[in-house]
N, CA, C and O atoms as CSV, one atom per row, in Angstrom:
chain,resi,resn,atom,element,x,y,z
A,1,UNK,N,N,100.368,115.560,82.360
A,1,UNK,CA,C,101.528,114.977,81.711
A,1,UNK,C,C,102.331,114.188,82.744
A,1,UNK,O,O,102.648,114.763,83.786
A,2,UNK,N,N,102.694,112.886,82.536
A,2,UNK,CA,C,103.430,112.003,83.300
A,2,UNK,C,C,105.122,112.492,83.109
A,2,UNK,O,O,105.614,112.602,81.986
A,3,UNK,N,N,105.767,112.711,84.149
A,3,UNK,CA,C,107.020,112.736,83.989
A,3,UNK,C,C,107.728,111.404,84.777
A,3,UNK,O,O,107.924,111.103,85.954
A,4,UNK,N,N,107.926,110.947,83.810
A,4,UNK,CA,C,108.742,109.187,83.673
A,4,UNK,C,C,110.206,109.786,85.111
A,4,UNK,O,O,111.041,110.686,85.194
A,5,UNK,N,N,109.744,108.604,85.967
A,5,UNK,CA,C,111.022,108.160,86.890
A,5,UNK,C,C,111.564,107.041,86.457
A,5,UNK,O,O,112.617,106.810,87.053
A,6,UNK,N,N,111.208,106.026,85.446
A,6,UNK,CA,C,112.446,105.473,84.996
A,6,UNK,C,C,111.759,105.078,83.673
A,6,UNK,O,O,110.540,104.916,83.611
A,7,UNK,N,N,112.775,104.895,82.372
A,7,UNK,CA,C,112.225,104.375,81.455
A,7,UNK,C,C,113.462,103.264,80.944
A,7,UNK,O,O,114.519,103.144,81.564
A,8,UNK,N,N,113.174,102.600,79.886
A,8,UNK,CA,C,113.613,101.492,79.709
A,8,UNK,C,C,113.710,101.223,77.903
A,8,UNK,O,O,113.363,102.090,77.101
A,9,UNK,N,N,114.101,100.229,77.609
A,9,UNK,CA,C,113.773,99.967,75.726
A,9,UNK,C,C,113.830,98.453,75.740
A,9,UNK,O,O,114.553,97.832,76.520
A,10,UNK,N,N,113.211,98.011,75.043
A,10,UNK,CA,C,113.628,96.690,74.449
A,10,UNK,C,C,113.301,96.498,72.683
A,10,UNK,O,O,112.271,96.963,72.193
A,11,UNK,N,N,114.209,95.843,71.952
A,11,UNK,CA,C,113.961,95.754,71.118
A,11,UNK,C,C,113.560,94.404,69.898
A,11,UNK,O,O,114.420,93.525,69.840
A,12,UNK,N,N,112.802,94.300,69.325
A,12,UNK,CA,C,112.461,93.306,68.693
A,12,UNK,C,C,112.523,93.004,67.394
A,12,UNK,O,O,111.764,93.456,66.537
A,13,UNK,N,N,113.679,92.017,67.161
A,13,UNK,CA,C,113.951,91.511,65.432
A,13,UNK,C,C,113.315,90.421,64.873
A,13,UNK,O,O,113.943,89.365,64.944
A,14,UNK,N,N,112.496,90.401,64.466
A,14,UNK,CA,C,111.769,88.904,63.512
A,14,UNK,C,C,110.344,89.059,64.533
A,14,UNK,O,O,109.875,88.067,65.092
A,15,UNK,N,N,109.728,90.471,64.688
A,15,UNK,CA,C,108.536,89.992,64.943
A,15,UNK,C,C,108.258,88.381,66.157
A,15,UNK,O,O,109.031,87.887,66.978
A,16,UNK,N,N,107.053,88.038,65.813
A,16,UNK,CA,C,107.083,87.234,66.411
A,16,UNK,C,C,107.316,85.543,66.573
A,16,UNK,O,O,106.785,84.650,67.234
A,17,UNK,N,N,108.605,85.655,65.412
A,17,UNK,CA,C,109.272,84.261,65.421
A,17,UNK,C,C,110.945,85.381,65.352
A,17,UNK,O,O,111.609,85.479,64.320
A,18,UNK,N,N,111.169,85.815,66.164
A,18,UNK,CA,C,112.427,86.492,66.350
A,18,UNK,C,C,113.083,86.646,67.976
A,18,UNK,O,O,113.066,85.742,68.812
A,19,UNK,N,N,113.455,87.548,68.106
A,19,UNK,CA,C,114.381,88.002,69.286
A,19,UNK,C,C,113.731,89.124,69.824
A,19,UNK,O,O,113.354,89.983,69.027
A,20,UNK,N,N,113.524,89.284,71.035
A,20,UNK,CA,C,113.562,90.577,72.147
A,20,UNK,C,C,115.149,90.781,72.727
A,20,UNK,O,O,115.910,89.815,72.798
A,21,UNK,N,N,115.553,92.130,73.127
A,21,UNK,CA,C,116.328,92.227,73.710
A,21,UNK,C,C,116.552,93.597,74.599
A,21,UNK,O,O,117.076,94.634,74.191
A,22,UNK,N,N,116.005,93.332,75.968
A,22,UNK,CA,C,116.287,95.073,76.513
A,22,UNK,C,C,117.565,95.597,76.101
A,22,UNK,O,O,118.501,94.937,75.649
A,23,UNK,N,N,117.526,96.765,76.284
A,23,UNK,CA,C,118.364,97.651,76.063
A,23,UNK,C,C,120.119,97.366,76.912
A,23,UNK,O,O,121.261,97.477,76.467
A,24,UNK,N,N,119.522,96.932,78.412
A,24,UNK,CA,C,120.956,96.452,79.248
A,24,UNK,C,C,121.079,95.293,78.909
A,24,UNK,O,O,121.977,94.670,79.475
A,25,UNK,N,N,120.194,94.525,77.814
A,25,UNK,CA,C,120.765,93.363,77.634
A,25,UNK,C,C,120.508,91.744,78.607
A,25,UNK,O,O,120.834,90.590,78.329
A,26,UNK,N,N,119.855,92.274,79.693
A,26,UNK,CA,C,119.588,91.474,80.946
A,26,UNK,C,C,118.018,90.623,80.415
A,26,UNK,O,O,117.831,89.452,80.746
A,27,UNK,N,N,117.185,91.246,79.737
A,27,UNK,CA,C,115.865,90.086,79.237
A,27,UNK,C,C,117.024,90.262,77.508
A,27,UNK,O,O,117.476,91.313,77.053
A,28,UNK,N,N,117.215,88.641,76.853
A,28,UNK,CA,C,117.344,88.298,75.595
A,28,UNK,C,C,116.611,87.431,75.815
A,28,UNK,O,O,116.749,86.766,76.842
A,29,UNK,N,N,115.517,87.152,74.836
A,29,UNK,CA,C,114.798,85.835,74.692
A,29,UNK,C,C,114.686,86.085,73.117
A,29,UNK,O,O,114.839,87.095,72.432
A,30,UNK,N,N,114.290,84.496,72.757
A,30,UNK,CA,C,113.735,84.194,71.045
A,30,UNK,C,C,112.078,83.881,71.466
A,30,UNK,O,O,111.617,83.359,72.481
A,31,UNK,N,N,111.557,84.299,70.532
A,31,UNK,CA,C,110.114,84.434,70.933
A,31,UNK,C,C,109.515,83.563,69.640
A,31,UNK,O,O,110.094,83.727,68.566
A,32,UNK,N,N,108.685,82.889,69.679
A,32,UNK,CA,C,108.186,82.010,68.556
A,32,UNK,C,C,106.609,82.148,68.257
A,32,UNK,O,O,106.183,81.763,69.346
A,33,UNK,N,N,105.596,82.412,67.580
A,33,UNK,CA,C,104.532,82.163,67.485
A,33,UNK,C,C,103.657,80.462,68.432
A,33,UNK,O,O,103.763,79.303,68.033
A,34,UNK,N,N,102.940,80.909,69.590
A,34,UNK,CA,C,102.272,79.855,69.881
A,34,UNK,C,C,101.553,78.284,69.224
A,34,UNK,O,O,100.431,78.303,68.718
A,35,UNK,N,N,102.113,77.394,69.292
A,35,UNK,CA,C,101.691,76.566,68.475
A,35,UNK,C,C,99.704,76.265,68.118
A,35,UNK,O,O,99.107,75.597,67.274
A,36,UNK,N,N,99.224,77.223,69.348
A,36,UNK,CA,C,97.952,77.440,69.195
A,36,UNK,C,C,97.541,78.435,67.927
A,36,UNK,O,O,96.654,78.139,67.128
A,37,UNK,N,N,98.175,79.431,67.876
A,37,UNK,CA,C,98.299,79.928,66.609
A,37,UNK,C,C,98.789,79.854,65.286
A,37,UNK,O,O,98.745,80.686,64.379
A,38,UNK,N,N,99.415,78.349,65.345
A,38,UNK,CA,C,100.005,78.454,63.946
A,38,UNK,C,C,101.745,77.858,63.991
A,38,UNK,O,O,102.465,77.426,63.091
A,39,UNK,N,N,101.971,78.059,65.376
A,39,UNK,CA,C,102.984,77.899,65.397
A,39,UNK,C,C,103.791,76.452,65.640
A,39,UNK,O,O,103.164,75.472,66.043
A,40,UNK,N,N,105.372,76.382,65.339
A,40,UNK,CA,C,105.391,74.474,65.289
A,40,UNK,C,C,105.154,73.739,66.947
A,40,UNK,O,O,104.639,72.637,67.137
A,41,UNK,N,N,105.716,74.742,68.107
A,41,UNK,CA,C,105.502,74.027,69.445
A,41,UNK,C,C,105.533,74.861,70.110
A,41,UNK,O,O,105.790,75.942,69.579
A,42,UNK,N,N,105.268,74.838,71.789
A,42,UNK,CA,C,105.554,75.606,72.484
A,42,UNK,C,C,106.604,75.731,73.681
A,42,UNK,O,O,106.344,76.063,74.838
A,43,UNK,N,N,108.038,75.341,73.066
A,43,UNK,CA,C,109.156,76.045,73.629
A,43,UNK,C,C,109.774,77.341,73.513
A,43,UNK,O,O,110.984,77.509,73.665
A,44,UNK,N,N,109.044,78.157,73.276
A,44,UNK,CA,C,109.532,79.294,73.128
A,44,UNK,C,C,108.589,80.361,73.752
A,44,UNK,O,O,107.370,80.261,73.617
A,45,UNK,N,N,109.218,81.477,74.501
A,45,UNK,CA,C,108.116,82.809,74.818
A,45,UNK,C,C,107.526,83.568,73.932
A,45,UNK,O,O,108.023,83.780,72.826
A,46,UNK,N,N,106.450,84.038,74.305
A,46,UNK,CA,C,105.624,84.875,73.335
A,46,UNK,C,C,105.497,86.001,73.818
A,46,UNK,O,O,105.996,86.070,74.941
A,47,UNK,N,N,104.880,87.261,73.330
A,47,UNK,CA,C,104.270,88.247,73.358
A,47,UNK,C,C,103.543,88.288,74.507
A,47,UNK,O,O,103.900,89.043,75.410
A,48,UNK,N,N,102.126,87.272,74.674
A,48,UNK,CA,C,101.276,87.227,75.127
A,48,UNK,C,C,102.266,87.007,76.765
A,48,UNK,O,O,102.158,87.925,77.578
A,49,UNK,N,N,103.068,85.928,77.093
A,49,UNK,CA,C,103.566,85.796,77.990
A,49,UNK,C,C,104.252,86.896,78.672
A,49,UNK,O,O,104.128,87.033,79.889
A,50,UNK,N,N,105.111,87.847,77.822
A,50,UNK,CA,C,105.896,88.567,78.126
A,50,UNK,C,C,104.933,89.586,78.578
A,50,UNK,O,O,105.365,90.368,79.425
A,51,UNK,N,N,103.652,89.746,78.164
A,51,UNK,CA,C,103.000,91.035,78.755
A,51,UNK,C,C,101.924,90.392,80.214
A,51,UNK,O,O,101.388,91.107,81.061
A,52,UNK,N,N,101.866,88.998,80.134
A,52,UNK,CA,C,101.198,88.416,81.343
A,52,UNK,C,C,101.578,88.614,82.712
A,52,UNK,O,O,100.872,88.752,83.711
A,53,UNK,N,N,103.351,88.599,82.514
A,53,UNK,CA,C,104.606,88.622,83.763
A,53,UNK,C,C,104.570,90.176,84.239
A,53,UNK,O,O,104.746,90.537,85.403
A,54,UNK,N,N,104.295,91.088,83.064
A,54,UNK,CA,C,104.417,92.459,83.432
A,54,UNK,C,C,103.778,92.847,84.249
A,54,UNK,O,O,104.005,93.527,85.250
A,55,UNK,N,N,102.234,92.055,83.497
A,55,UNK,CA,C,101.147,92.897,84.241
A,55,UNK,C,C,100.839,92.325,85.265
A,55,UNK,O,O,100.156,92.984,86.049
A,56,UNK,N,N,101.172,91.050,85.618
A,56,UNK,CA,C,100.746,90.551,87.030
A,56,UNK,C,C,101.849,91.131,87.960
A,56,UNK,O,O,101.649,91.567,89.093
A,57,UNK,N,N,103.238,91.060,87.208
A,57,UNK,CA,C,104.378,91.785,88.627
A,57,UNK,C,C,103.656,93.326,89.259
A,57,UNK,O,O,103.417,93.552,90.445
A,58,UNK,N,N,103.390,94.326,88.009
A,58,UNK,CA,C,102.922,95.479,88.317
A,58,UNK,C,C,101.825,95.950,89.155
A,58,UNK,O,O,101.697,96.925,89.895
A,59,UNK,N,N,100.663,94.452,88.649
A,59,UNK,CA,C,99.675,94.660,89.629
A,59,UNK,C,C,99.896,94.368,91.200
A,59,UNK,O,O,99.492,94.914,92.227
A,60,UNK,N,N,100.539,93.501,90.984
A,60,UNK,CA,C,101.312,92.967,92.542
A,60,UNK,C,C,101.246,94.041,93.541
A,60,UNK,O,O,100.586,94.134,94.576
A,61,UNK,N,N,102.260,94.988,92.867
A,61,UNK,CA,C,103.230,96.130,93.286
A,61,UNK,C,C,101.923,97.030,93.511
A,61,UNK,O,O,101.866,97.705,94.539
A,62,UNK,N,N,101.108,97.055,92.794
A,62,UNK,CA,C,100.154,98.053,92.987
A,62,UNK,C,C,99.095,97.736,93.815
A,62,UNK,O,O,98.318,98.568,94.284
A,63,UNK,N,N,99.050,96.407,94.021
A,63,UNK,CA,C,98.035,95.779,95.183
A,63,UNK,C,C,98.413,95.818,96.601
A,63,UNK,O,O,97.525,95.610,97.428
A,64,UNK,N,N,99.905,96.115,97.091
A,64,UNK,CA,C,100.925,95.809,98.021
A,64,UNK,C,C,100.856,97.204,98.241
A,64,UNK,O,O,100.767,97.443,99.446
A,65,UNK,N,N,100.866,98.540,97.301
A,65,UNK,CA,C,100.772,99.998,97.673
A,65,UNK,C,C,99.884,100.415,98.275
A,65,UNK,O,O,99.999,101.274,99.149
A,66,UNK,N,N,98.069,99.505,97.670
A,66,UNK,CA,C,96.889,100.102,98.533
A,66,UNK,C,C,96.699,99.752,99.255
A,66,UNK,O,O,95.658,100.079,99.824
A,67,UNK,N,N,97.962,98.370,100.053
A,67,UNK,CA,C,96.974,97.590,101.348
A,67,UNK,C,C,98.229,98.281,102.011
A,67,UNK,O,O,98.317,98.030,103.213
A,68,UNK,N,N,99.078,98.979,101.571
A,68,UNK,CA,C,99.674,99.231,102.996
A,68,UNK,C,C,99.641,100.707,103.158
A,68,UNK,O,O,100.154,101.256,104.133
A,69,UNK,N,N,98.864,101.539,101.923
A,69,UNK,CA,C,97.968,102.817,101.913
A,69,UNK,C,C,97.140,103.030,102.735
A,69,UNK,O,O,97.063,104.079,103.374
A,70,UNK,N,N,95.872,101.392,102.920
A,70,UNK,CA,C,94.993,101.588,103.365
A,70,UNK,C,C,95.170,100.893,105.062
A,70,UNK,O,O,94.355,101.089,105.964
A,71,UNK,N,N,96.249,100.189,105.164
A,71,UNK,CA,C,96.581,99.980,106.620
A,71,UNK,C,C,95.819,98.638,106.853
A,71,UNK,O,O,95.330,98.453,107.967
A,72,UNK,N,N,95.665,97.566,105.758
A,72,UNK,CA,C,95.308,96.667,106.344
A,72,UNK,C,C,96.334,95.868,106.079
A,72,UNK,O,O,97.166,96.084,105.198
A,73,UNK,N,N,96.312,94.573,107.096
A,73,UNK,CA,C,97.227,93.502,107.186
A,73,UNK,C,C,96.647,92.328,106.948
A,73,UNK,O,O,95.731,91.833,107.605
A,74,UNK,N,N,97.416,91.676,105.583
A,74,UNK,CA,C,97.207,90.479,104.556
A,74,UNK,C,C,97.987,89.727,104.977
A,74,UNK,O,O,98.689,90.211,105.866
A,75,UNK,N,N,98.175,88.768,104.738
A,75,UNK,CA,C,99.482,87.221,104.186
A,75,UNK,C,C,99.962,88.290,102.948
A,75,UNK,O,O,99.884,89.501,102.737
A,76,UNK,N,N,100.571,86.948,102.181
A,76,UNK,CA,C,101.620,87.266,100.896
A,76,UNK,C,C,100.806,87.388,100.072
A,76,UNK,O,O,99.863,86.597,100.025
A,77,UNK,N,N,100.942,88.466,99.140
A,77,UNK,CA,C,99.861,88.576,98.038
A,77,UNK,C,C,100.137,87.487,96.769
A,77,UNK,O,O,101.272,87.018,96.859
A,78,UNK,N,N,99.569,87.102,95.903
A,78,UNK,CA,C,99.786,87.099,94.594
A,78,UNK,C,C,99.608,87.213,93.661
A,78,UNK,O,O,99.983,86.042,93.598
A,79,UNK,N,N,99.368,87.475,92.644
A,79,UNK,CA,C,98.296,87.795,91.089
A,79,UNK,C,C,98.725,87.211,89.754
A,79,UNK,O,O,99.701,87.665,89.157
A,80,UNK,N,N,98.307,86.633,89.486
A,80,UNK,CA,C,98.229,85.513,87.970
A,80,UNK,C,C,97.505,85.940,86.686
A,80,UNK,O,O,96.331,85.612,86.508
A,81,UNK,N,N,98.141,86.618,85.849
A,81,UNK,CA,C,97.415,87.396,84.875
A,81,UNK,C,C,97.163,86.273,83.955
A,81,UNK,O,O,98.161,85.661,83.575
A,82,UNK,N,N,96.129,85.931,83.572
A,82,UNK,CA,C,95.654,85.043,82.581
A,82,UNK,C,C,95.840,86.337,80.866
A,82,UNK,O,O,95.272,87.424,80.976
A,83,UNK,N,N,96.212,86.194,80.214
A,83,UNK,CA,C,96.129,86.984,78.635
A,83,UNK,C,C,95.970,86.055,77.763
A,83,UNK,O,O,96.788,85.144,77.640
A,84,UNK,N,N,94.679,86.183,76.895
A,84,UNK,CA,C,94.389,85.896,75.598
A,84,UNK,C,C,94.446,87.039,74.554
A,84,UNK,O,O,94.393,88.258,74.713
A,85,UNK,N,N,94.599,86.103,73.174
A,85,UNK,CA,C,94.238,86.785,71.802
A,85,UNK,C,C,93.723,86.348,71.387
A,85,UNK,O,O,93.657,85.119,71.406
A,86,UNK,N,N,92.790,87.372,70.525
A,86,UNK,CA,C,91.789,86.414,69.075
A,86,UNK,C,C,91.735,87.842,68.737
A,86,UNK,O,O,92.362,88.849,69.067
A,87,UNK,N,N,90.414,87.462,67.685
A,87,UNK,CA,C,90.378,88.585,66.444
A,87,UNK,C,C,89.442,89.476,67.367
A,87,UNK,O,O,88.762,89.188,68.352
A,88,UNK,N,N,89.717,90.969,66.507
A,88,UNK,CA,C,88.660,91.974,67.047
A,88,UNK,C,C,87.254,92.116,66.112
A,88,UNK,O,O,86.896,91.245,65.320
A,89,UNK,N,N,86.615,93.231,66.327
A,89,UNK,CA,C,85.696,93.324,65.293
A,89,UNK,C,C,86.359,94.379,63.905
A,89,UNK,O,O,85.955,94.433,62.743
A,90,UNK,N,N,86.880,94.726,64.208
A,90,UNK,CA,C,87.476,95.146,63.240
A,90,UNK,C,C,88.647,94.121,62.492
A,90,UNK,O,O,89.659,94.686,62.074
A,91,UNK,N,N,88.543,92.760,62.329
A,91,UNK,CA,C,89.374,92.215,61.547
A,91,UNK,C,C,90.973,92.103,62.233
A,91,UNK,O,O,91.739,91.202,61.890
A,92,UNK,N,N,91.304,93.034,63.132
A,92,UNK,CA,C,92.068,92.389,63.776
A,92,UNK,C,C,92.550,91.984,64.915
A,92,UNK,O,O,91.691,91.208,65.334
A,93,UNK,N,N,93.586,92.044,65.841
A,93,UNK,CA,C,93.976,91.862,66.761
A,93,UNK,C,C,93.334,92.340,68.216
A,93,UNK,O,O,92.979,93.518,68.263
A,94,UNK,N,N,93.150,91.508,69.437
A,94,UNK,CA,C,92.799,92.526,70.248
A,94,UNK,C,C,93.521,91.046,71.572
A,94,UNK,O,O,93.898,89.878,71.470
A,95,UNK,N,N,93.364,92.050,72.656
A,95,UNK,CA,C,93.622,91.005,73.819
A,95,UNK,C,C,92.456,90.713,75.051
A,95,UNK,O,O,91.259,90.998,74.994
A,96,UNK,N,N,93.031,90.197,75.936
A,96,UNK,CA,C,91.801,89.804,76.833
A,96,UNK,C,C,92.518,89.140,78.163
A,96,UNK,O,O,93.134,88.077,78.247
A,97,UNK,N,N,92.160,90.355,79.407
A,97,UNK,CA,C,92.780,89.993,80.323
A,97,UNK,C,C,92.123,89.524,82.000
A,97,UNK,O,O,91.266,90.259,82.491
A,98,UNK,N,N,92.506,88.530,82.622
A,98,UNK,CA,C,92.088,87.885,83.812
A,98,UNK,C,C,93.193,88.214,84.981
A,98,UNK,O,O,94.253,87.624,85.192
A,99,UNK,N,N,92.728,89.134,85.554
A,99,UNK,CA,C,93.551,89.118,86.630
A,99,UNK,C,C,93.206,88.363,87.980
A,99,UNK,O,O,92.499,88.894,88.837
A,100,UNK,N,N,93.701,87.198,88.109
A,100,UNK,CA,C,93.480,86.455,89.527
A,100,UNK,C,C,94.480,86.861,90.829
A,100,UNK,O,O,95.630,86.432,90.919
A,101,UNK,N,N,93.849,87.769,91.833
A,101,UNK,CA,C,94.366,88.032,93.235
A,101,UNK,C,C,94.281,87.483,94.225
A,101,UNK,O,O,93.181,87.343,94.759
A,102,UNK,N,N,95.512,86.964,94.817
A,102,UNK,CA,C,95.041,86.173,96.220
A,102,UNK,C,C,95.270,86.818,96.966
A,102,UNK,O,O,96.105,87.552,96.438
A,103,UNK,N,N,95.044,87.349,98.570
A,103,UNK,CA,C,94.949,87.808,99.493
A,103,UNK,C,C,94.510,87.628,100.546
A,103,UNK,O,O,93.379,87.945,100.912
A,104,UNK,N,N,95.564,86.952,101.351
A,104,UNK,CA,C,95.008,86.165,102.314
A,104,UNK,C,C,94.873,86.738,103.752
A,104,UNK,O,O,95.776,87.500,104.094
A,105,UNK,N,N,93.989,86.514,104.550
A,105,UNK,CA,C,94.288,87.412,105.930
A,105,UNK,C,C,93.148,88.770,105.777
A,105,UNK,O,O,93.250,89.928,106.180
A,106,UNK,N,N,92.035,88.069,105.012
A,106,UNK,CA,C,91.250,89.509,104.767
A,106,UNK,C,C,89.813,88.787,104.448
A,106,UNK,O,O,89.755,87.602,104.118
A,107,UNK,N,N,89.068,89.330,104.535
A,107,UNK,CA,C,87.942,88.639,104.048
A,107,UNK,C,C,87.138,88.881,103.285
A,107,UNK,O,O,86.787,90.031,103.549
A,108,UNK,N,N,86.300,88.339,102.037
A,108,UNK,CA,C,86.459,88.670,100.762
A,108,UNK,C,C,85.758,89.572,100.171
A,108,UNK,O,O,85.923,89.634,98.953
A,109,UNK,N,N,84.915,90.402,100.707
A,109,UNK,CA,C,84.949,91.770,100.564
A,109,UNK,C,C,86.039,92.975,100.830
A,109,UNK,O,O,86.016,94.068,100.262
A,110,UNK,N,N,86.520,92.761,101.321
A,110,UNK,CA,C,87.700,93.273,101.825
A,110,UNK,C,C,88.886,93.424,100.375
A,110,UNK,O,O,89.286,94.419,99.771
A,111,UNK,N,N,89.231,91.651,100.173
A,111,UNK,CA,C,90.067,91.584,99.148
A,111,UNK,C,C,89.201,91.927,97.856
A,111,UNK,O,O,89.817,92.182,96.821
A,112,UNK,N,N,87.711,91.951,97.853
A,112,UNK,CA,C,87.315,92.911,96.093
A,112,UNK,C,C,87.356,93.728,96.497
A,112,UNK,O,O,86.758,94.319,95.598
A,113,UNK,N,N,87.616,94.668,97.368
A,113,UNK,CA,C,87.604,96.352,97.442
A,113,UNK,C,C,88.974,97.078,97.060
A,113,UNK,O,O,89.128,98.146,96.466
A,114,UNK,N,N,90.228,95.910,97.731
A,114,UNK,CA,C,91.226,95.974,97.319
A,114,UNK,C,C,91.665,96.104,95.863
A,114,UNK,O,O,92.203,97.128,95.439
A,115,UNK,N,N,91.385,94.897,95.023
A,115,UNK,CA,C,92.003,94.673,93.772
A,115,UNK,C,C,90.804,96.139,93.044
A,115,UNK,O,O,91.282,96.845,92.156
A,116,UNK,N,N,89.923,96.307,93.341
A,116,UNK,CA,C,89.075,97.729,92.615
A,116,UNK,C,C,90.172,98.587,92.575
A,116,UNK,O,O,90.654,99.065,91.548
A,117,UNK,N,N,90.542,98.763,93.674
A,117,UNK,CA,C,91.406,100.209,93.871
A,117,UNK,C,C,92.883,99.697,93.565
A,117,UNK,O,O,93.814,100.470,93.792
A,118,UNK,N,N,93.088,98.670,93.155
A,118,UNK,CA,C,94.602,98.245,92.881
A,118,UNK,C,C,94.515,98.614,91.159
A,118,UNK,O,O,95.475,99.081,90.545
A,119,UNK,N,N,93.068,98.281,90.479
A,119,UNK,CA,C,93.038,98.554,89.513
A,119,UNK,C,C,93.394,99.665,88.773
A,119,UNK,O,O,93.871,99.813,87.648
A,120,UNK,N,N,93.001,100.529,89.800
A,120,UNK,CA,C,93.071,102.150,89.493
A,120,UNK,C,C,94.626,103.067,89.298
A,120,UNK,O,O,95.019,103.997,88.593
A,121,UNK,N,N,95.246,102.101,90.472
A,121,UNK,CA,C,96.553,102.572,90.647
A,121,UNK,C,C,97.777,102.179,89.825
A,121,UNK,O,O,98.786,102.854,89.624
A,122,UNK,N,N,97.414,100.646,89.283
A,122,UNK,CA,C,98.443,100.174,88.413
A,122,UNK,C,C,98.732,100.519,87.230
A,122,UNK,O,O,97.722,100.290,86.566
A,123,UNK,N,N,99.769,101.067,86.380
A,123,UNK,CA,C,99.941,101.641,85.141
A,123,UNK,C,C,99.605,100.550,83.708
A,123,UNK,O,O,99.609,100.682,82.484
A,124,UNK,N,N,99.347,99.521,84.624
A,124,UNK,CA,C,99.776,98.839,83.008
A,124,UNK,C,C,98.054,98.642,83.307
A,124,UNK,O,O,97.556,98.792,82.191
A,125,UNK,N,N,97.267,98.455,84.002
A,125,UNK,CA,C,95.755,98.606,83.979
A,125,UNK,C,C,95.195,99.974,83.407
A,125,UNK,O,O,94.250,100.122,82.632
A,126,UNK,N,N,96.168,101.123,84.092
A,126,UNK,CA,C,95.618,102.245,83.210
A,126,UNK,C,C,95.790,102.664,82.004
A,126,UNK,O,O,95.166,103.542,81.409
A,127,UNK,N,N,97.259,101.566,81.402
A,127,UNK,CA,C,97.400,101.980,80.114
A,127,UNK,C,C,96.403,100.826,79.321
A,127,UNK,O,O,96.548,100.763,78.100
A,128,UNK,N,N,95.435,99.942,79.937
A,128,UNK,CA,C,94.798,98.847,78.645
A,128,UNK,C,C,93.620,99.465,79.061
A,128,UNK,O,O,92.741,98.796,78.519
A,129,UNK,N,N,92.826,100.785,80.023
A,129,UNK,CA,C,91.570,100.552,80.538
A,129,UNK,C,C,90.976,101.360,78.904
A,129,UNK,O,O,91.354,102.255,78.150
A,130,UNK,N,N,89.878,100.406,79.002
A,130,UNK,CA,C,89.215,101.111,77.672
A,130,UNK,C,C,89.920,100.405,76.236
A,130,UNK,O,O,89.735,100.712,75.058
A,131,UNK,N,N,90.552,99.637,76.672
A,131,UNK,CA,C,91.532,98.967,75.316
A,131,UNK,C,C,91.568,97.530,75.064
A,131,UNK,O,O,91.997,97.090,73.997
A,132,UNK,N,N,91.163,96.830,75.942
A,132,UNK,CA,C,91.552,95.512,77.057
A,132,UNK,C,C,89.883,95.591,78.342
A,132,UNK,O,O,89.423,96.391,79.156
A,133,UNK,N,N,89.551,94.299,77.825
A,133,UNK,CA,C,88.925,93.667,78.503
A,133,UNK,C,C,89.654,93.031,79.532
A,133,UNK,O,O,90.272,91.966,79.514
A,134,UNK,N,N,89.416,94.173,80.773
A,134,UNK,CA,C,90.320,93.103,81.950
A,134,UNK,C,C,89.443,92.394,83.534
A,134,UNK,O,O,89.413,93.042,84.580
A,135,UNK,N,N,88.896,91.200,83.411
A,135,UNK,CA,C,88.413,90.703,84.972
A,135,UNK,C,C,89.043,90.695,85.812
A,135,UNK,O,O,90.161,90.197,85.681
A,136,UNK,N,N,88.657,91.212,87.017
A,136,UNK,CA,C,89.026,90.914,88.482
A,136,UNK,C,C,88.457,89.591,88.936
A,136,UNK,O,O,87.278,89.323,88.703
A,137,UNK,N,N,89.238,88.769,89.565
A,137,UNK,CA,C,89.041,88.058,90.502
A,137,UNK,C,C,89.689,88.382,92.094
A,137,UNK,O,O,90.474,89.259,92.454
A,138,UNK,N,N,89.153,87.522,92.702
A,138,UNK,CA,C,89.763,87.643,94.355
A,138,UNK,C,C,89.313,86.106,94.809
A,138,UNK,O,O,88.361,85.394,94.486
A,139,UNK,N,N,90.900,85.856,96.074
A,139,UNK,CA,C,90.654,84.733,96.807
A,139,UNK,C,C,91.120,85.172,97.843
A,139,UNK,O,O,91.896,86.120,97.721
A,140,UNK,N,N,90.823,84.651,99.237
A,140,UNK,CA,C,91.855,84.623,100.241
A,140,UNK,C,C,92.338,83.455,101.448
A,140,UNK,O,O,92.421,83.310,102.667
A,141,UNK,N,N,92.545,82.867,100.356
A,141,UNK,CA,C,93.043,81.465,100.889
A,141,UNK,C,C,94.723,81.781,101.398
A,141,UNK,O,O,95.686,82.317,100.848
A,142,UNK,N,N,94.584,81.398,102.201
A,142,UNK,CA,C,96.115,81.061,103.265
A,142,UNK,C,C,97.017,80.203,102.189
A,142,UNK,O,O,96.151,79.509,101.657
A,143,UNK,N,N,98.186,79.880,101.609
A,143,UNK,CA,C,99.121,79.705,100.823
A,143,UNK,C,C,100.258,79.317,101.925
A,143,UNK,O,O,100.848,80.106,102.663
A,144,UNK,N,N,100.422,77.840,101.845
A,144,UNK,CA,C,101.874,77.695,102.588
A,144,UNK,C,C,103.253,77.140,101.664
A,144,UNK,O,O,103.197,76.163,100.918
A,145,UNK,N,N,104.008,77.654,101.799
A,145,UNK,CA,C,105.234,77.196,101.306
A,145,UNK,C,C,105.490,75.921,101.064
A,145,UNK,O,O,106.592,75.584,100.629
């Protein structure tokens, strides 16, 4: 049993041509259906976005825990969660996730051994494993400002 060190709420009115709003009030966004789906354009956040930011911040955080777990020394990390939707086999909904890791200062066995075990550690990977089709990638290209 997980005992939560912090939890949080956000809440959502109109589905997905409506409003999110955490609980402190600090994320309000209007969220609109993707114009790829149906929707009239794409100025507005979605679903899909809002869970892309999560899971790439989280993996971040969880990629940054095993390299300084495991005592090696990188550059600046970064991770770019690619998320799709389409239909499942069951008629409905399902997602589909790309996680791209950069890691620079390592060499690229090194950085797939990493994101394996980053996989393991991150919550929002352990809450889609088995649910969610998710790829690893790895790079470790040097990144300058």
């Amino acid at each position: 049993m997980i005992k939560a060190i912090y939890t949080t709420a956000a809440t959502a009115t109109g589905g997905r041509n409506g409003k999110v709003v955490s609980e402190d009030g600090i994320l309000d966004l209007e969220v609109r259906i993707p114009k790829e789906m149906g929707g009239a354009n794409n100025n507005y956040t979605n679903p899909e976005q809002l869970f892309a930011a999560g899971y790439a911040a989280c993996f971040d955080s969880a990629l940054n825990r095993v390299i300084q777990m495991s005592k090696i020394k990188t550059g600046t990390t970064s991770v770019t969660a690619h998320v799709g939707i389409g239909k499942n086999e069951a008629d409905g909904f399902g997602l589909v996730v790309t996680l791209e890791a950069n890691i620079p200062g390592v060499e690229q066995s090194v950085a797939d051994d990493l994101i394996a075990k980053a996989h393991e550690v991150c919550p929002y990977s352990n809450a889609t494993r088995g649910n969610v089709e998710v790829t690893l990638k790895t790079t470790t290209e040097e990144i300058s400002a």
